[in-house]
TORLUMMAR-502681 format. One line per 10 residues: their letters; for each residue x, z, y of N, C-alpha, C, O. Coordinates in Angstrom, 1 decimal, decimal comma. Layout:
! residues N
a) X Z Y X Z Y X Z Y X Z Y; ...
! end
This chain:
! residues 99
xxxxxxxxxx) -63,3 -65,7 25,5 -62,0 -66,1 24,8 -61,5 -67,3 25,6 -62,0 -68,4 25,6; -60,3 -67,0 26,1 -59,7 -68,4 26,7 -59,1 -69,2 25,7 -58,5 -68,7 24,8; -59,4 -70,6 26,0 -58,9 -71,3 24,8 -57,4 -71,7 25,2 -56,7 -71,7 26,3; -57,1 -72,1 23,8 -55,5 -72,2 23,7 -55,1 -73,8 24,2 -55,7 -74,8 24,0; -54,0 -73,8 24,9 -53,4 -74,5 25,6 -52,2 -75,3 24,5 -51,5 -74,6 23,7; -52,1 -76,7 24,6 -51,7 -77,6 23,9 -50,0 -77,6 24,8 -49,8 -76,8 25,7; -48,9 -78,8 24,4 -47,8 -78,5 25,2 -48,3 -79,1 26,6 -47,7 -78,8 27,6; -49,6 -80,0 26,5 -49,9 -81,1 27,5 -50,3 -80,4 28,5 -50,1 -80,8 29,6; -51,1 -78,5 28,0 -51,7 -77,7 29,0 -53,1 -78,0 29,2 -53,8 -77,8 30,1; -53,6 -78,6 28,1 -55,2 -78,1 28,3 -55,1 -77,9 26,7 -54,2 -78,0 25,9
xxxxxxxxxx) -56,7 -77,4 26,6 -56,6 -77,4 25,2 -57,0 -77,8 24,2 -58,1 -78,4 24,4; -56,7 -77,9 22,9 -57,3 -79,2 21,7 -57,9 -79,7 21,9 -58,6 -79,2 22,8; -58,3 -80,9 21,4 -60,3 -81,6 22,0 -61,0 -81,2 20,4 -62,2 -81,3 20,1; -59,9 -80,9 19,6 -61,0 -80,3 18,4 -60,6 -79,3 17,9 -59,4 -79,1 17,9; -61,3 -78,5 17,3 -61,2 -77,2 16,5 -62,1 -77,3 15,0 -62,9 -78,1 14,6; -61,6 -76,5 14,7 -62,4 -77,2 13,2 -61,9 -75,6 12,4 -60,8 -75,2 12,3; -63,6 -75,0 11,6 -62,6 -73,7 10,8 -63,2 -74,2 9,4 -63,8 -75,1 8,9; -62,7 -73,1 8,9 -63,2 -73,3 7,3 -63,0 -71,7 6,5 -62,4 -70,8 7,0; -63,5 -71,7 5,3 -62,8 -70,5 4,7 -61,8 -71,3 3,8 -61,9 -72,5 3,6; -60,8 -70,6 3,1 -59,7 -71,1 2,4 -60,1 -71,3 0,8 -59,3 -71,8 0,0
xxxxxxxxxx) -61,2 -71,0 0,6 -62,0 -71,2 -1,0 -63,4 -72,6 -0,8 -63,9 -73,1 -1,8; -63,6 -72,9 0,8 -64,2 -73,5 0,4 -63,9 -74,9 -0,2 -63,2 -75,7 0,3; -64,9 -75,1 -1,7 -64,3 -76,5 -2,4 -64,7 -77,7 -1,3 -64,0 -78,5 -0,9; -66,5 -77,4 -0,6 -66,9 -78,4 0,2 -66,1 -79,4 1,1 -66,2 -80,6 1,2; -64,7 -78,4 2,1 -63,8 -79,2 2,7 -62,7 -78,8 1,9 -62,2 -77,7 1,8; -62,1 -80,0 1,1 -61,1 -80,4 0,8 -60,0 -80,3 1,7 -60,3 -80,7 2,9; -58,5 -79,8 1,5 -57,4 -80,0 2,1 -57,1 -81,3 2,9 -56,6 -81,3 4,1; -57,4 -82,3 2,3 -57,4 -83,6 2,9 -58,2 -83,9 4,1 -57,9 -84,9 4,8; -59,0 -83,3 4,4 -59,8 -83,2 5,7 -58,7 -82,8 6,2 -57,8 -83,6 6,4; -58,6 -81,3 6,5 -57,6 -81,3 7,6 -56,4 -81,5 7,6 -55,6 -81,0 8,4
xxxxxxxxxx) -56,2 -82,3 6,7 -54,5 -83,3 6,5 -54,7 -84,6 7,4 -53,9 -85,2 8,0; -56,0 -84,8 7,3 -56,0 -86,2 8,0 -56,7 -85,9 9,7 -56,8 -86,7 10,6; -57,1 -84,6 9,9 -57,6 -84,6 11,7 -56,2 -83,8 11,6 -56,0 -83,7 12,8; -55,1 -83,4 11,0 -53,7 -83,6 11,7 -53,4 -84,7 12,4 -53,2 -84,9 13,5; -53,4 -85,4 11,1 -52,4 -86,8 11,1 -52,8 -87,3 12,1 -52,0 -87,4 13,1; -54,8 -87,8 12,3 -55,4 -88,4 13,3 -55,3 -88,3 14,8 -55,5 -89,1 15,6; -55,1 -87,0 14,9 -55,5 -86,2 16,0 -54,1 -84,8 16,8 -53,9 -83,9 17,6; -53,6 -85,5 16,0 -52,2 -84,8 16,6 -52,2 -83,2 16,8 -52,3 -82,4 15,9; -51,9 -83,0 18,2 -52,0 -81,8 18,8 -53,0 -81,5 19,6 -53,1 -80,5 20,4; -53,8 -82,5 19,4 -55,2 -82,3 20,1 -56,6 -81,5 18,4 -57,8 -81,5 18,3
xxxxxxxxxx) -55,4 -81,0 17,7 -56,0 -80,8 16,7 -55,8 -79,1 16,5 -54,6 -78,8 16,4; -56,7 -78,3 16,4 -56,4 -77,1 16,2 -57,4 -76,4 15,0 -58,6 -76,2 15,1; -56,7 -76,1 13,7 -56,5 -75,6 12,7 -57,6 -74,4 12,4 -57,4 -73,6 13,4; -58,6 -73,8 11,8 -59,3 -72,2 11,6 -59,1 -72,0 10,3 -59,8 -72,7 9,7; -58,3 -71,2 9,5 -58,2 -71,3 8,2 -58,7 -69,9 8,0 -57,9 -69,0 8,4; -59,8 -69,5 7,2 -60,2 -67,8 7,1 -59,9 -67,7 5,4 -59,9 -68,5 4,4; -59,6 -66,6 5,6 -59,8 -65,9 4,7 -61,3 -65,7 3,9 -62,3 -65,6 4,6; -61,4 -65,5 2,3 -63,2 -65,1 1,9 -63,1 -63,9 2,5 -64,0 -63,7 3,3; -62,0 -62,9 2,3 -62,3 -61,3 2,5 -62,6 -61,5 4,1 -62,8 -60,3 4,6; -62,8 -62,5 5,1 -63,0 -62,1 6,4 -65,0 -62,7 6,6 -65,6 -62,6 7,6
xxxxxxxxxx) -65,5 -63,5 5,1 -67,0 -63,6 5,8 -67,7 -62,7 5,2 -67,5 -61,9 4,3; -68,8 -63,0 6,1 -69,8 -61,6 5,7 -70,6 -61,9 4,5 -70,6 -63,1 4,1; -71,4 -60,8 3,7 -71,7 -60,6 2,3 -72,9 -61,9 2,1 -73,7 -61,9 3,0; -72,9 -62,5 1,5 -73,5 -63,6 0,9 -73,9 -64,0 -0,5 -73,1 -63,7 -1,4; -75,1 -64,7 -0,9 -75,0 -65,2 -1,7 -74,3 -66,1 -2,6 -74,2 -66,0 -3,8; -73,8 -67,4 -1,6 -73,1 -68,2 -2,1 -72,0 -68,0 -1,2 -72,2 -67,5 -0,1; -70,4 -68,6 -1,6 -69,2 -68,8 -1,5 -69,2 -69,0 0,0 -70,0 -69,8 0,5; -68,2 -68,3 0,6 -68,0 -68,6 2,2 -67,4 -70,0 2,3 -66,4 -70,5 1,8; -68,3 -70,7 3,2 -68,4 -71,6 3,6 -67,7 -72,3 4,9 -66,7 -73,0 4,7; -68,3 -72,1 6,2 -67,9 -72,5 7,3 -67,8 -71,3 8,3 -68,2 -70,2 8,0
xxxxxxxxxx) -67,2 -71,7 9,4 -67,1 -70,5 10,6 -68,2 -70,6 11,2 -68,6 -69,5 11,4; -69,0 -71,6 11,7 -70,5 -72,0 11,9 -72,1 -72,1 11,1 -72,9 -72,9 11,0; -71,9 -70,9 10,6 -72,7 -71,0 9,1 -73,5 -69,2 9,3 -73,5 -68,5 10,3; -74,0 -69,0 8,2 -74,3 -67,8 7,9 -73,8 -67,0 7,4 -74,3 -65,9 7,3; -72,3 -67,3 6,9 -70,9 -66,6 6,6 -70,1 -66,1 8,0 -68,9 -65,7 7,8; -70,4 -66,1 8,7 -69,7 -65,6 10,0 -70,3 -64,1 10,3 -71,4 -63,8 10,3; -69,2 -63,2 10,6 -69,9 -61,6 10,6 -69,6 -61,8 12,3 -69,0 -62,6 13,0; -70,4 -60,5 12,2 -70,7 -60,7 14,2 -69,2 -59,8 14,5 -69,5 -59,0 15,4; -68,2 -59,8 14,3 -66,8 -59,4 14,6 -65,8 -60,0 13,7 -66,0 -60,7 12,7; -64,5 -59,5 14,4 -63,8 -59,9 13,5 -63,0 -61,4 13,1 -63,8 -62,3 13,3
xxxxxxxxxx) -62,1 -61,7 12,6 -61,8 -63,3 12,8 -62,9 -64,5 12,8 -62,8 -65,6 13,4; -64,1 -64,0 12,1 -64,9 -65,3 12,0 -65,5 -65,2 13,4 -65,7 -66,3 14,0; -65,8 -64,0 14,0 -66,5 -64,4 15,2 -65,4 -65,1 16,3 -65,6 -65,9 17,2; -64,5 -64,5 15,9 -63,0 -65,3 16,9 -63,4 -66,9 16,8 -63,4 -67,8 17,7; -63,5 -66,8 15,3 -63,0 -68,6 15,2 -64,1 -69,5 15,7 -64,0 -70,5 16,3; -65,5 -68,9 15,1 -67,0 -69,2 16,3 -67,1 -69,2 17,7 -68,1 -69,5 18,3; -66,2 -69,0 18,1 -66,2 -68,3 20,0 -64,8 -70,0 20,1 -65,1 -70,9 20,9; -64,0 -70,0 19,6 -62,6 -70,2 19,6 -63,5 -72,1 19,8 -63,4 -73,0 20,6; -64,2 -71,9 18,3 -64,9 -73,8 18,2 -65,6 -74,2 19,6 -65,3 -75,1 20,4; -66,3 -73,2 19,6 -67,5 -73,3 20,9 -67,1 -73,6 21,8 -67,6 -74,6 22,4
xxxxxxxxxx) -65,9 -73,0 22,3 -64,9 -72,9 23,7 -64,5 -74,4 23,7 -64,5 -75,3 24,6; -64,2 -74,5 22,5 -63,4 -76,0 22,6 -63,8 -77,3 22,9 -63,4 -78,3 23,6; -64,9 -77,1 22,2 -66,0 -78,1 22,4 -66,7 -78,2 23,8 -67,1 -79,3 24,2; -66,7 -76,9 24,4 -67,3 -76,8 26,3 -65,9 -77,4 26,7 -65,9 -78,5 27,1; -64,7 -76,7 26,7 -63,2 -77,6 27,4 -63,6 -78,9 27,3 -63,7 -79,5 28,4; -63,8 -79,8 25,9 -64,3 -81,3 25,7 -65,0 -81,8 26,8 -64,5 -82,5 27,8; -66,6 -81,1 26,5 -67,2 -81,7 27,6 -67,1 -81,6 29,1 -67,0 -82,6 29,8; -67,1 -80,2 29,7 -66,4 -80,4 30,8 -65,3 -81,6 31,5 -65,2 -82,3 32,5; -64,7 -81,3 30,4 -63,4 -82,3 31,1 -63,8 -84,0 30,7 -63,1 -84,9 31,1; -65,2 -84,3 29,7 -65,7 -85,6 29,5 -66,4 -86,1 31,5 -66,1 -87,1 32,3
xxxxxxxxx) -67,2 -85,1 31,5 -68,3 -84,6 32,4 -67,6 -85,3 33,9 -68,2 -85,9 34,9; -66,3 -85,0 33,7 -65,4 -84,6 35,3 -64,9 -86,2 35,6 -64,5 -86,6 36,8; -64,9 -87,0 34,6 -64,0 -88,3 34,7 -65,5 -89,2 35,0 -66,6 -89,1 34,5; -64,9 -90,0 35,7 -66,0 -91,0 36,9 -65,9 -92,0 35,6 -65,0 -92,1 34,8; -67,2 -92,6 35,5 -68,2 -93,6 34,4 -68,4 -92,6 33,2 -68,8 -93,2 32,2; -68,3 -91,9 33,2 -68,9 -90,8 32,4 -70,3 -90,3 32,4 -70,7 -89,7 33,3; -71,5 -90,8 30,7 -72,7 -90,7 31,3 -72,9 -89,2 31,5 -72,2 -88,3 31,1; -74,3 -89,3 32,3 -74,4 -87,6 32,3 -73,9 -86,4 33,6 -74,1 -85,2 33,7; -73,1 -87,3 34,6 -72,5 -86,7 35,6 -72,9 -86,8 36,7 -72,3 -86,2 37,6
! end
């Protein structure tokens, strides 16, 4: 999955999903990695009808509520990606540990 491109042309430095029932992340979380984080902030909002069958209440896109297709695996692929774009592009800039 190629990740999505910001107006700047690279893409978000964060991604963040959720299901839309879960109580655990409050609205206010991602009101405030808006606010904080601008357009470097990219949004996963699921649906319950999109995780897979569970005991307890769909939770996260990184969790055991993620079905192996389908938007949750999108939005799992979508996080992952984002977070390799991060580091890569941490990796690439001189005094950077690790390089």
């Amino acid at each position: 999955m190629e990740p999505a491109r910001t107006g700047h042309g690279r893409a978000p430095s964060i991604a963040a999903g959720q299901a839309l029932s879960d109580r655990s992340v409050p609205d206010a979380r991602f009101e405030t990695y808006r606010r904080e984080f601008g357009d470097k902030f990219e949004a996963i909002e699921l649906e319950d009808a999109n995780a897979a069958p569970a005991a307890l209440p769909p939770h996260s896109v990184l969790t055991i509520h993620m079905r192996e297709d389908g938007p949750t695996k999108a939005a799992e692929q979508r996080v992952i990606a984002c977070c390799v774009v991060e580091i890569v592009d941490r990796r690439s800039k001189p005094g950077i540990a690790g390089k």
